[in-house]
C-alpha positions in Angstrom: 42.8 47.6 223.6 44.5 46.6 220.3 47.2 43.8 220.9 49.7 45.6 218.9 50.8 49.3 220.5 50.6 52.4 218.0 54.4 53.0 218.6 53.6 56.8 219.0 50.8 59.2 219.5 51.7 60.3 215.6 50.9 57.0 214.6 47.9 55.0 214.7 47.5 51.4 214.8 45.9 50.8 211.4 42.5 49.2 212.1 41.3 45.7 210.5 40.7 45.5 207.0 37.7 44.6 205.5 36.9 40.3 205.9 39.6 40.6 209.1 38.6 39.2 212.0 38.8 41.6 215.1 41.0 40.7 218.0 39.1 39.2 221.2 40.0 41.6 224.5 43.0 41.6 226.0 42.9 38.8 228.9 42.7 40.7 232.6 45.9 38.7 233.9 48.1 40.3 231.0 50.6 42.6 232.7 52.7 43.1 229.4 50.4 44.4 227.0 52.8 45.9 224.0 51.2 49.0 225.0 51.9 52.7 223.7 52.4 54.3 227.0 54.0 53.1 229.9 52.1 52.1 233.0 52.5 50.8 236.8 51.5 46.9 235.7 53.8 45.6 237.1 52.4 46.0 240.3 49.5 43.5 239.5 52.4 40.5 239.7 50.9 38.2 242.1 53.5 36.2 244.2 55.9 33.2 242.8 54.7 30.1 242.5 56.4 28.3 245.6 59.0 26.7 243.4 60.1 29.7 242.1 60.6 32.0 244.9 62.9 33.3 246.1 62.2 35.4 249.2 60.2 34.9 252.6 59.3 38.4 253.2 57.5 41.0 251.6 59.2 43.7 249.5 60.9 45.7 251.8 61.0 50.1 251.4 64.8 49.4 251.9 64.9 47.7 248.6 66.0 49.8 245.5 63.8 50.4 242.8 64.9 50.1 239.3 66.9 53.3 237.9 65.4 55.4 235.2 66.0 55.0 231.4 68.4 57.5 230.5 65.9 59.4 228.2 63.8 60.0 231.4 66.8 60.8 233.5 68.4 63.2 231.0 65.7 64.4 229.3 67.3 63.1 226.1 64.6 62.8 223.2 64.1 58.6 222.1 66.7 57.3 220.3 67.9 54.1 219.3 66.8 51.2 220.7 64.3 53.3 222.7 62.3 54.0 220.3 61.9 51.1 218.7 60.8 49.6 222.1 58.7 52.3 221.2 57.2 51.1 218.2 57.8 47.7 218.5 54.3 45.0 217.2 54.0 41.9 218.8 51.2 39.3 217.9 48.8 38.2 220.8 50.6 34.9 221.2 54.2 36.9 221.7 52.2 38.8 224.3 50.7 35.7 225.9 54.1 33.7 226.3 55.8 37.4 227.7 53.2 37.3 230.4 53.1 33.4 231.1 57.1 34.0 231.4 56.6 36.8 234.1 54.3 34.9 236.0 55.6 31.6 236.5 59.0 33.5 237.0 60.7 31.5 234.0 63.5 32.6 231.2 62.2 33.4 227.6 63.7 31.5 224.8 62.8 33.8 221.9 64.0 32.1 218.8 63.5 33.8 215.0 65.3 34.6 212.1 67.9 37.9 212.0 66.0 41.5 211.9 62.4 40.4 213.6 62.5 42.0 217.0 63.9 39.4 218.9 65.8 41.5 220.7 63.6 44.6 221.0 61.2 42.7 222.8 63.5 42.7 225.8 63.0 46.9 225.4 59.6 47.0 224.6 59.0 45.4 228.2 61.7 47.2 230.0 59.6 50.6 228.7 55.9 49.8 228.9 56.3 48.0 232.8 59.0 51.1 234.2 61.5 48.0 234.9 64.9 50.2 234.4 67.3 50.1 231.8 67.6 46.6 229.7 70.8 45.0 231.1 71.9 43.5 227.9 74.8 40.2 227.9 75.8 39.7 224.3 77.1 36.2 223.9 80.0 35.1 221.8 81.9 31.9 221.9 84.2 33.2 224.4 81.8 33.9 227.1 82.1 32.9 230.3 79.3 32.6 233.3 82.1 35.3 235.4 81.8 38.0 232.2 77.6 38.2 233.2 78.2 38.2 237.1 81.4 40.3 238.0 84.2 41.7 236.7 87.2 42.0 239.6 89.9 44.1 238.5 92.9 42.7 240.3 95.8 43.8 238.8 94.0 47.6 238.8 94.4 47.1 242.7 97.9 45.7 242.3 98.6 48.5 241.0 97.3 51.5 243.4 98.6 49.2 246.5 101.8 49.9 244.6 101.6 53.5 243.8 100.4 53.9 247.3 103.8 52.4 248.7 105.9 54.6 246.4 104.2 57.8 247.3 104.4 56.9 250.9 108.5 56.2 250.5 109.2 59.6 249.0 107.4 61.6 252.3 109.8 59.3 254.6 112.8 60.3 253.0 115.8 58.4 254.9 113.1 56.1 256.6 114.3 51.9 255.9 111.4 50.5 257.6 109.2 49.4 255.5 105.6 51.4 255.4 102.8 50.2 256.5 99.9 50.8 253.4 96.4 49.8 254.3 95.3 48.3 250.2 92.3 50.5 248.9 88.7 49.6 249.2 88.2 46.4 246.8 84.9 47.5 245.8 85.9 50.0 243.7 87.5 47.6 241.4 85.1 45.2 241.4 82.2 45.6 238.9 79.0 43.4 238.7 77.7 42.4 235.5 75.0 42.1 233.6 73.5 38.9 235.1 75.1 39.5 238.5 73.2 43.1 238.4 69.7 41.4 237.4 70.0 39.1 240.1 70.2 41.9 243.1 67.2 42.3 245.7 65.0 44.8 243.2 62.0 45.9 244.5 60.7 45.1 240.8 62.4 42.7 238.6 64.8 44.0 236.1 64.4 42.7 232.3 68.0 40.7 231.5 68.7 40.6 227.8 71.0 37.5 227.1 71.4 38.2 223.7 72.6 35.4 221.3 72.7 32.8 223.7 73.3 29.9 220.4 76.7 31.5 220.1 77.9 30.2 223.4 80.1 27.3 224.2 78.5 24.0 225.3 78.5 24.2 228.7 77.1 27.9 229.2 73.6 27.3 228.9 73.6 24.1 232.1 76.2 26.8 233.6 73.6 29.3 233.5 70.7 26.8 233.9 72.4 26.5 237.8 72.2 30.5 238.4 68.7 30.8 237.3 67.5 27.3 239.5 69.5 28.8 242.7 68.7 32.8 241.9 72.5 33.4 243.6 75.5 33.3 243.7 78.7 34.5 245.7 81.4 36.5 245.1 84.6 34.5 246.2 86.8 37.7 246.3 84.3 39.4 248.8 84.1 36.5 251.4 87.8 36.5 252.1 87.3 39.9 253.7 87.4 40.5 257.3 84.4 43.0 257.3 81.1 41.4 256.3 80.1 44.3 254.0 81.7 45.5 251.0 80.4 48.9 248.8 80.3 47.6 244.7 79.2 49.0 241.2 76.7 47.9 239.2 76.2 47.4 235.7 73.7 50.6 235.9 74.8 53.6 235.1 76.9 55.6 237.9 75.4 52.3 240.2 76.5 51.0 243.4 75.2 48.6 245.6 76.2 47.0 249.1 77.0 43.2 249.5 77.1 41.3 252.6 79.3 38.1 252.8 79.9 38.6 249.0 76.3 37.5 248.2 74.2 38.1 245.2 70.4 36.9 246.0 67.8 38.4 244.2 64.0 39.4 245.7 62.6 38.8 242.5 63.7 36.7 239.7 64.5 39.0 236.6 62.8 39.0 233.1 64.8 37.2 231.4 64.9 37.2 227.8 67.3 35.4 225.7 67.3 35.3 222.2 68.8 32.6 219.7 68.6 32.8 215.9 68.8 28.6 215.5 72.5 28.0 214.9 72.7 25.2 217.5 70.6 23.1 219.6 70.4 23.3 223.6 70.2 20.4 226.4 66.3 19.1 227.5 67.3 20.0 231.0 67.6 23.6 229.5 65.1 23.8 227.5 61.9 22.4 229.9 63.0 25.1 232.0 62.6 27.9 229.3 59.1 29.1 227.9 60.0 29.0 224.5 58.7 31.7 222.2 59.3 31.5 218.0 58.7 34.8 216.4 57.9 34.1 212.6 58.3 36.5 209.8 55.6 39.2 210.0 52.5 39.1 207.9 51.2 42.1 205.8 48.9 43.5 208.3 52.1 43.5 210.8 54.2 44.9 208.6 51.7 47.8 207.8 51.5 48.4 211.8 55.3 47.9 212.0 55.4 51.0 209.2 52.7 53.6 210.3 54.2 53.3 214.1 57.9 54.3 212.8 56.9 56.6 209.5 53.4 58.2 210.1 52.0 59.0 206.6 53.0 62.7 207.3 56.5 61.7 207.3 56.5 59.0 204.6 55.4 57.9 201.2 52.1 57.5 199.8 49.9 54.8 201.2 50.1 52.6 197.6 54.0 52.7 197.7 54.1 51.6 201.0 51.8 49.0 199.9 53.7 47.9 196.4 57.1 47.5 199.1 55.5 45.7 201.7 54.3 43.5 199.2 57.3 43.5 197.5 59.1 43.0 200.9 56.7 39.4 201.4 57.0 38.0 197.9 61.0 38.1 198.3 60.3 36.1 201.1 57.5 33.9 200.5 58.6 33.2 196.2 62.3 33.5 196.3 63.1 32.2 200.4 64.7 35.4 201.0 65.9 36.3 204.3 65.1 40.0 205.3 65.0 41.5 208.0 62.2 44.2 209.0 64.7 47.2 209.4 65.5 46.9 205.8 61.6 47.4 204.6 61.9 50.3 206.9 64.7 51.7 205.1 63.1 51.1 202.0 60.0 53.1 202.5 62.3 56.1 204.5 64.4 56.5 200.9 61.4 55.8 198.8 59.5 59.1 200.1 62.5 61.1 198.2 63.4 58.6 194.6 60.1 56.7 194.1 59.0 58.5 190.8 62.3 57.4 189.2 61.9 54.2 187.7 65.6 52.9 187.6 65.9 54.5 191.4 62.5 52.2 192.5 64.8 49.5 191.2 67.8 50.3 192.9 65.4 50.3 196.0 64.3 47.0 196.1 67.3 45.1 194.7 69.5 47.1 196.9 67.6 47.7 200.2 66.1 44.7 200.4 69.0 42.5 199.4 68.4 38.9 200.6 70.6 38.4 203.8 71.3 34.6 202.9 72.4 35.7 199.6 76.2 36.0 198.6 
């Protein structure tokens, strides 16, 4: 099997040039294989090591298994950020460090400029191992630990305990006593996020997609650092209640789950992948518990992949003008330490199919489609 999938059945992966060296098989321990079809891999994940685990007992049939992505639950053709999970390339050392990350049951630091799949990556496993939907966390400077775990909507319940009151007032009419209103189920204001959803008892492990984790505060990454060491946490709101078992969403679509004693635990840690494009440095005591993965800028063969796998030659240019912008596309980068980003070579070919016999529009192309991103 090539290491890089075909992104679809339309679109073959192009084979080694001439003077390339062919890739050595694909090692039998590699669950994630960037693979054009999905499969039951996942399966083959032998146990935690015995500092990483975090239950005694065998998955239990009571356990839920991961929802289905929307495209297979609706029907819905592949959009978005499904298909390029779809036709997403990785190199063999990507792939090595994805599966090294799944079995030692550690976060993935995935670090790279803007625009080179850092975040598809997260997608392209969710799709090929059947792990559910990605839960994606975008990160700003205002996020807390609380925003990934749960969201409690308190004054929400204020709220209906008060409406509740009122409505019960007008059918006493004449009563003074003051009624007696039972406050409604707190579950159904209480939301978990997307950490706090990763981290539930999962048959399978869901794929967490902490997404620009170098835009957070100082603290949020030894905050987080805590989570993933204990694979827990508890839900203060829940605890107080006299019944041990409360009814909550999820982060899933239409999902609930029950809680007992307010406890989030999971079964198996998550796949966690958290991307970070440089702008700040993180603590040792984060970092050496990360396996850290760089994705550099694609080389020409990549790009060539990257291109068949969205635009089949049926659907695109010629093969030389997807050549002349894919090398256009590298000596911006390598010449004039441009920053671009591989959606905008995309682009580039896609408008090229229609203008590329106009001179002044093939200039208009590359000086407009493939502006720099680090220029002003």
């Amino acid at each position: 099997m090539s290491v890089a999938n075909s992104g679809s059945s339309s679109g073959p992966i192009t084979p080694p040039s001439e003077g390339e060296a062919s890739e050595a098989p694909d090692p039998d321990w590699w669950l994630y294989r960037c693979a054009p079809e999905p499969h039951d891999g996942i399966d083959r994940l032998p146990p935690a090591p015995p500092w990483r685990s975090f239950s005694t007992s065998a998955a239990s049939e009571e356990m839920p298994e991961p929802p289905p992505l929307r495209e297979e639950r609706d029907g819905h053709r592949r959009l978005g950020r499904q298909l390029r999970a779809v036709t997403y390339q990785a190199d063999r050392e990507e792939i090595h460090l994805v599966n090294m990350a799944m079995m030692l049951r550690r976060p993935l630091l995935v670090t790279g400029r803007p625009g080179v799949g850092k975040s598809t990556l997260a997608y392209s496993i969710a799709r090929e191992l059947r792990l559910g939907p990605v839960l994606r966390w975008p990160v700003t400077s205002r996020t807390t630990m609380q925003d990934g775990q749960y969201h409690y909507d308190a004054i929400g319940r204020l709220q209906d305990v008060g409406l509740r009151e009122r409505l019960v007032e007008v059918s006493r009419p004449g009563t003074t006593e003051p009624a007696a209103v039972e406050p409604p189920d707190i579950g159904r204001y209480l939301r978990l996020g997307p950490l706090g959803t990763a981290l539930l008892p999962w048959r399978t492990p869901r794929v967490l997609l902490i997404d620009e984790i170098d835009k957070s505060d100082l603290d949020f990454p030894n905050d987080l650092l805590h989570v993933f060491e204990e694979g827990e946490f508890t839900i203060p709101e829940l605890t107080r209640l006299s019944r041990p078992t409360a009814q909550v969403m999820t982060s899933d679509h239409d999902g609930s789950v029950e809680l007992r004693h307010g406890q989030v635990r999971c079964h198996e840690f998550p796949v966690v992948i958290m991307t970070s494009n440089e702008e700040r440095e993180f603590p040792p005591a984060f970092l050496r518990r990360c396996i850290r993965l760089e994705i550099r800028q694609p080389d020409r063969a990549k790009l060539a992949r990257l291109v068949a796998a969205h635009l089949p030659a049926s659907e695109g240019p010629s093969e030389e003008v997807r050549e002349q912008l894919i090398m256009e596309f590298l000596r911006k980068q390598d010449d004039d330490g441009a920053e671009l980003a591989n959606d905008q070579l995309l682009n580039a070919v896609r408008v090229a199919q229609s203008i590329w016999s106009d001179p002044e529009e093939r200039d208009l192309v590359r000086d407009h489609l493939m502006r720099p991103l680090n220029e002003g």
